[in-house]
C-alpha positions as CSV (number, residue, x, y, z in Angstrom):
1,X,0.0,0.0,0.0
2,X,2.7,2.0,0.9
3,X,4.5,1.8,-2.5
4,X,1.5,2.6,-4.2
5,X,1.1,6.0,-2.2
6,X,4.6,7.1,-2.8
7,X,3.7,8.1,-6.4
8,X,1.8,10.8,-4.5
9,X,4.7,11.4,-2.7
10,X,8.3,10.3,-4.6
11,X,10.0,12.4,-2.1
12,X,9.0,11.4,1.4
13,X,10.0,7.8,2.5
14,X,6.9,6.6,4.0
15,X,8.1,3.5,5.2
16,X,9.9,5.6,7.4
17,X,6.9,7.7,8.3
18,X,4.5,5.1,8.8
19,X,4.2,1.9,10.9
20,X,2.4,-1.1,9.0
21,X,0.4,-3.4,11.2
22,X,-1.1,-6.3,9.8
23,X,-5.1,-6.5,9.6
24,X,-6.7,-8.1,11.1
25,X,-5.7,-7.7,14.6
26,X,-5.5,-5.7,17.8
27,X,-2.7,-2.5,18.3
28,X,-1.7,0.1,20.6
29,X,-0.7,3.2,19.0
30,X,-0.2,6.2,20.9
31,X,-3.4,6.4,23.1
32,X,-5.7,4.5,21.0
33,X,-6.6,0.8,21.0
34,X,-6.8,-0.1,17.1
35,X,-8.7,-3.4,16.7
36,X,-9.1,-4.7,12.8
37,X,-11.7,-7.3,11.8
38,X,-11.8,-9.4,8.7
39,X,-15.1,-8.3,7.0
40,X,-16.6,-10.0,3.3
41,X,-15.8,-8.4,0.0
42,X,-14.3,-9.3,-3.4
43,X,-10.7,-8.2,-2.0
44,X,-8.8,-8.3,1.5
45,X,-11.1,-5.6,3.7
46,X,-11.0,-4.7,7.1
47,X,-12.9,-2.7,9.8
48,X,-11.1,-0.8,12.3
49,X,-12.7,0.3,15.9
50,X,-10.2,2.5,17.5
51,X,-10.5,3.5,21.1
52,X,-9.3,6.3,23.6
53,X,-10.5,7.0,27.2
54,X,-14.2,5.2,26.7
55,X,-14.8,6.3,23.4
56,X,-15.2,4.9,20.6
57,X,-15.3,5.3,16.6
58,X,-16.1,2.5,14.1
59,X,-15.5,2.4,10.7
60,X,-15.8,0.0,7.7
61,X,-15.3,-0.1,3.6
62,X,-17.3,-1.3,1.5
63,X,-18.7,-5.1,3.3
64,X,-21.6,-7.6,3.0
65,X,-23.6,-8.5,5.8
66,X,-21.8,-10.3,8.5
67,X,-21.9,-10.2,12.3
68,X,-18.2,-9.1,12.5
69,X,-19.6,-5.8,11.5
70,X,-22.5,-6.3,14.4
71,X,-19.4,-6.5,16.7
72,X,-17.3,-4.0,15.5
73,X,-19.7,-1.2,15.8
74,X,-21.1,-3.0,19.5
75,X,-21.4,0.1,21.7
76,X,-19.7,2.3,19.7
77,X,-20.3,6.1,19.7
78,X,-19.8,6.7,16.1
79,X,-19.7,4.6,13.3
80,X,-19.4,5.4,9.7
81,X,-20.1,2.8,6.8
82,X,-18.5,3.4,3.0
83,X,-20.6,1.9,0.9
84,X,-19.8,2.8,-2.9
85,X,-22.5,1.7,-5.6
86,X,-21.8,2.3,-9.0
87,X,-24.2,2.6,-12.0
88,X,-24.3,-0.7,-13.5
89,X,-22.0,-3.0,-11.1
90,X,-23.7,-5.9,-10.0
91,X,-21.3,-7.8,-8.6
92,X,-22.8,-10.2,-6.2
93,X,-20.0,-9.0,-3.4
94,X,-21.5,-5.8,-3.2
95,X,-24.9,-6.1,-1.1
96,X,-28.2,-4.7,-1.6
97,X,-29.6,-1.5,0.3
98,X,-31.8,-4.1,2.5
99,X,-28.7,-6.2,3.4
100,X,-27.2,-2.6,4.1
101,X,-30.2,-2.1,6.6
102,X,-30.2,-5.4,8.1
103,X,-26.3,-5.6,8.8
104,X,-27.3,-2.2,10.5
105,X,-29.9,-2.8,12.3
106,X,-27.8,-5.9,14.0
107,X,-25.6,-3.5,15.9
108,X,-27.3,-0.6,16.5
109,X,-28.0,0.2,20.2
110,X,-27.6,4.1,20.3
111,X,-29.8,7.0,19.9
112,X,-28.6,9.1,17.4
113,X,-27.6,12.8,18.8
114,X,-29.7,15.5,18.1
């Protein structure tokens, strides 16, 4: 990944600015608890919940329905879901608004603010 971003950046060594960590799996950087789950898709994708002093922010790419997305948005205070759909891809991979809902639905527990 890194080699692919340093056409953005042929001057900077970002090996040397950044530390890779394997995903999926569980990291302390800094203050935060990073904790990366293996979700579905048509390539290697992970979720990453990333917590600090009892808070907690969620976020997954573009996934299926799966109950590792249930747990890795369990109690957390924000979570953000990238879901891409493109006119005319129909790859079965990609799931339908309703399986959007329903993998949703599965871990929500909060009230949203406002």
């Amino acid at each position: 990944m890194l080699d692919r971003l340093g056409g953005l950046e042929p001057d900077v060594d970002l090996h040397a600015v950044f530390d890779l960590h394997p995903l999926p799996g569980s990291y302390r950087v800094g203050p935060f608890d990073l904790t990366g789950l293996s979700l579905p898709h048509f390539v290697p994708d992970a979720g990453v919940r990333i917590e600090v002093d009892g808070i907690v922010l969620s976020y997954s790419g573009d996934t299926g329905p799966t109950p590792a997305l249930a747990e890795l948005g369990r109690d957390a205070d924000l979570i953000m879901v990238e879901a891409t759909d493109r006119a005319g891809e129909t790859k079965p991979s990609h799931p339908k608004p309703v399986d959007l809902h329903r993998g949703w639905s599965v871990g929500s527990s909060r009230v949203p603010a406002g």
